[in-house]
N, C-alpha and C positions, 0 to 999 in steps of 0.2 A: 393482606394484599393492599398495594397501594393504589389511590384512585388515579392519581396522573405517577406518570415516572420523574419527570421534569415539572417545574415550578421557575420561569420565567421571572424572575424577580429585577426589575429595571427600570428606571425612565428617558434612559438613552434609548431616541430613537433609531438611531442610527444601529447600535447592539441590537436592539430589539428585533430588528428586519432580519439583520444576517441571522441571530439565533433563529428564528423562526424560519427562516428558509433553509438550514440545517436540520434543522430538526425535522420539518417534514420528508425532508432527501433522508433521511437515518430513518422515518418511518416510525416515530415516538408518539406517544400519547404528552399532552402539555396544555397548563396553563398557567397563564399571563397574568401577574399580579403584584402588587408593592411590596415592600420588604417587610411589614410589618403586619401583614396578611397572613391569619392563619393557616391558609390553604396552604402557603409553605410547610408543613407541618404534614401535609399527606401526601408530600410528593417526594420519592426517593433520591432526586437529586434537585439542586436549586442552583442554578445560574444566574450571576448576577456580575457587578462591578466594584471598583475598589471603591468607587464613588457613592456607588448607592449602597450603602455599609444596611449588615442585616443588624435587626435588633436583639437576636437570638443564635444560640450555636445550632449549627445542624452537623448533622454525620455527616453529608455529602455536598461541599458546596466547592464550583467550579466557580471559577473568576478571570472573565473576557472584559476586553477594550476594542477598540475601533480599529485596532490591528487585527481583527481576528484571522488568526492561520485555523481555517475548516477543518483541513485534516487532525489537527494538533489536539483539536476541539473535538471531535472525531471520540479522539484516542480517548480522550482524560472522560469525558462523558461515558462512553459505553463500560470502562473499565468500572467508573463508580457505579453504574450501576448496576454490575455484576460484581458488588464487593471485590474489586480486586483491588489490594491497598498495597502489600507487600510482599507482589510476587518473585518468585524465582527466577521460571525462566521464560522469557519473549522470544517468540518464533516468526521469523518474516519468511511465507512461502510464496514459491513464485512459479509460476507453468508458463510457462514457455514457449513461444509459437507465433501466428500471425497475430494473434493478441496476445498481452502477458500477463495471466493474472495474478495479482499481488495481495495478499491477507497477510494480516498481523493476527498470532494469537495468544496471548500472557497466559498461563499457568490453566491453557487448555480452552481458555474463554478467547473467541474470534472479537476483535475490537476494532478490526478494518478489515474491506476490501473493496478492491477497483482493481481498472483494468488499464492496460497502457499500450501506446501503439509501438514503442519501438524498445530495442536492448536498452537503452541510452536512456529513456524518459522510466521503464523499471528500474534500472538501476540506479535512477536520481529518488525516486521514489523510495528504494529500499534502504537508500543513505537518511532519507529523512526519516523515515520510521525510527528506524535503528538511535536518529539524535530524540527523537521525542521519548524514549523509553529512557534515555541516558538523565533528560531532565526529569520526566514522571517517577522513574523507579531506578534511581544510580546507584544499588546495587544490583539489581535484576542482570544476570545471564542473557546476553544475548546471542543466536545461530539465524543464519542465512540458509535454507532447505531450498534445494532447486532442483525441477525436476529434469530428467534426462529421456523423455520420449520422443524428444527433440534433439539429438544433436545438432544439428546446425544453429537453433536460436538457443538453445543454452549456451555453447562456446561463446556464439556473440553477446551475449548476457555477464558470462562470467567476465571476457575478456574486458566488456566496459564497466561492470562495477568495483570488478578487483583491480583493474587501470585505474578508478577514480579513490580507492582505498584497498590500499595492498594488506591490512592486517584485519580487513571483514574474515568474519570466523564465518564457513561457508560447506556445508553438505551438499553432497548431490545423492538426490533421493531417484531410487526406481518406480517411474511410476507405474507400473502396473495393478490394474484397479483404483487407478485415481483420476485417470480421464472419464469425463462424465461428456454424453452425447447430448447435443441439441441445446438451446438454449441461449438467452443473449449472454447470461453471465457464467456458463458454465467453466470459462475461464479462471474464474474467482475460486468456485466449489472445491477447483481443480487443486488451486492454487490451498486453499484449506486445506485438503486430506494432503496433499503433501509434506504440511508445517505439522502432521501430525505424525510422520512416519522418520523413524532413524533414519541416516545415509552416511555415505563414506566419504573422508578428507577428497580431495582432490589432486588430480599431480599431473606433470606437464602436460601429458595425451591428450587431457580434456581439451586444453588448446589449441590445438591442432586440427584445421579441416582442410580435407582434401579438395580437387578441386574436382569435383562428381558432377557432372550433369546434371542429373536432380538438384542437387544443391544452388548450381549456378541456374536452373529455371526458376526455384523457388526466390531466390535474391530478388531476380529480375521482378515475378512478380510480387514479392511486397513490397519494392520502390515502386511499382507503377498503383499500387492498393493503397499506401501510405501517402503519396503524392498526390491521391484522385485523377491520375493519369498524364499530370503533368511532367513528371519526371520519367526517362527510359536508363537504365542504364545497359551498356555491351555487355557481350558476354567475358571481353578479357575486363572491366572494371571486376564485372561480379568475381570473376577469379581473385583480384588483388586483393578483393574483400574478404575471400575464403583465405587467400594466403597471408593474411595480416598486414599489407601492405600499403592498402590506405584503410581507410577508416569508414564503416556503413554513414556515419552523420555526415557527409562531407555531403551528401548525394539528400541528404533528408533536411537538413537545417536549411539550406536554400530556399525550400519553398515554401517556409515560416511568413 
């Protein structure tokens, strides 16, 4: 058993803040030490810089700069160190709803999740997942699982991620037994058991929504939930949005 999982190896302070404040948000055991410090030695991964060259090989060493992308950092850390070196197949699941939650799992091992407020910021989310796996693991299989408990926020899900990449390879999973009650994150959990479960190709019907009542109160209120109630929209907007005719961000990016 290792005593820390991470071994901080740096004299950039500037690295040093951002890993540390990563690290604690991922909820890791770590210590802080120079490169030529044993303790790298009982830590199963060791983060460091091009700059601050180790004196030694290790199994698992990750390598940030003052660019650091979180999520990216995210990935390659938790993968190392669940030994995932040359996996198969990466799975992005997504549930779908007033929140969306979004998990990455590589060859059965969960290496992200969070949560998103709208179709549009999932599904920019699930493009970058998708490129992080393409640099960490270029050959690893990649699938899109999306649950369908939700008609209306799947449509709008599908309709903007496959609008933004038309040859995302993309299931839609049944969720039944995979909505988990209560919970701030139980979006995420959701979003898990679905990257875990088969589903079927999709074909035009998925996109398609009627213009339902229900449907057109629910619009309404998660513009007025995402907005914090600056934005209203009619109820003939909310239809053009069930009918594909304009577009949900039109109504959301304004009040960035």
């Amino acid at each position: 058993m290792f005593r820390w999982q991470v071994a901080v190896a740096t004299e950039n302070p500037r690295v040093l803040y951002l890993i540390i404040e990563l690290l604690k948000e991922l909820g890791l055991e770590f210590v802080v030490c120079t490169t030529d410090d044993t303790r790298c030695e009982h830590a199963k991964v060791v983060i460091t810089t091009l700059e601050d060259s180790l004196n030694r090989e290790y199994d698992s060493v990750v390598v940030v700069d003052e660019r650091l992308d979180p999520d990216f950092t995210s990935v390659e850390i938790m993968s190392r160190l669940n030994d995932v070196y040359n996996p198969t197949l990466a799975v992005v699941g997504v549930d779908p709803g007033m929140r969306f939650g979004v998990a990455l799992v590589i060859d059965g091992v969960v290496t992200y999740k969070n949560s998103q407020t709208s179709p549009s910021a999932a599904g920019r989310l699930t493009l970058r997942l998708n490129s992080y796996i393409k640099r960490l693991f270029p050959s690893c299989h990649i699938i899109v699982r999306v649950g369908t408990g939700s008609k209306l926020y799947s449509t709008l899900y599908l309709r903007d991620a496959l609008g933004q990449y038309p040859n995302l390879g993309v299931e839609l999973v049944n969720e039944h037994h995979t909505t988990l009650s209560g919970g701030a994150t139980s979006d995420q959990s959701s979003a898990i058991l679905i990257a875990g479960r088969a589903g079927r190709q999709y074909i035009d019907k998925d996109f398609i929504l009627e213009p339902k009542d229900g449907y057109i109160r629910s619009l309404q209120q998660f513009v007025r939930r995402s907005t914090h109630d600056k934005r209203d929209i009619s109820k003939e907007e909310a239809r053009s949005i069930l009918l594909d005719k304009i577009s949900l961000n039109s109504f959301l990016d304004n009040t960035n």
